[in-house]
N, C-alpha and C positions, 0 to 999 in steps of 0.2 A: 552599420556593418552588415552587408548581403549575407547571407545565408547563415549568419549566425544562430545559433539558439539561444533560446528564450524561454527559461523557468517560466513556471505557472501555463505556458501559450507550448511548449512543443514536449516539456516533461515537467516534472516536478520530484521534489526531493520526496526520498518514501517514508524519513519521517515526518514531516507535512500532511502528506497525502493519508497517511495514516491515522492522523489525530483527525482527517477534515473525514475521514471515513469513520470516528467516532470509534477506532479500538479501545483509546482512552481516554481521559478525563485531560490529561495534557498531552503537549508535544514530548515535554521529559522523560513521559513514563513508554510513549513510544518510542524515542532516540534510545534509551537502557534496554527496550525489548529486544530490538535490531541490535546492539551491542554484545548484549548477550549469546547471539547466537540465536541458531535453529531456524533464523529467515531462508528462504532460499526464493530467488529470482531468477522464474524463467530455466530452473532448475539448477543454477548455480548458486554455492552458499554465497550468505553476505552477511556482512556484520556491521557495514557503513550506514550509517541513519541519513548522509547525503547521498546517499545512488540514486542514480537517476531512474528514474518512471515514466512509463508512459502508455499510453491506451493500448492494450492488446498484451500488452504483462500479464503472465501468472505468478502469481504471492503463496509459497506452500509457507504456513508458518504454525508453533505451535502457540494456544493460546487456551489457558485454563487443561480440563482432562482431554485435550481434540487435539487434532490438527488440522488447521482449515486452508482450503484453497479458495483463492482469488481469483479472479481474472480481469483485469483494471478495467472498465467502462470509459470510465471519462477522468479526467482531473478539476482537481477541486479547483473552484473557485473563491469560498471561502468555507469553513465550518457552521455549517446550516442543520437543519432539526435531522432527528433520525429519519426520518422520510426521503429530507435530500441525501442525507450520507448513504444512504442502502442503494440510490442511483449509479454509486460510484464505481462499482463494482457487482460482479454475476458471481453468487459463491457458487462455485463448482464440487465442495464440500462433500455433499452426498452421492455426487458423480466419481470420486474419485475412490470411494469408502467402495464403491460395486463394481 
């Protein structure tokens, strides 16, 4: 199928991308985060654990006493050590705090 898209190769689901970005210990606990509310992509809210992602995304979400910003690097490939997960994304966090 031409020009189709293709999870994992042109976006990835954000809670996926989420757990492979090591926010939690499962995917579960990231699909209930995004559920919950307070995500927002790209500056629009979301609450869908399937929306789509893709490289050049910003992620404003809160998580613990913060709120952090994302800006998606790459997609996962799989769930690899905290070294690859910090690849995945540029926190823009303290850029957005000033």
């Amino acid at each position: 199928m031409a020009g189709a898209e293709v999870e994992d190769r042109d976006w990835q689901r954000l809670d996926k991308w989420l757990w492979c970005a090591r926010l939690a210990k499962t995917r579960a606990v990231c699909s209930a985060a995004v559920e919950r509310g307070g995500f927002r992509l790209n500056r629009q809210p979301t609450e869908k654990p399937h929306q789509k992602l893709r490289p050049g995304d910003v992620l404003t979400f809160p998580w613990g006493e913060e709120v952090r910003v994302w800006r998606v690097a790459a997609l996962a490939a799989r769930r690899g050590p905290p070294e690859e997960a910090r690849t995945l994304y540029e926190d823009l966090t303290r850029e957005a705090d000033g």
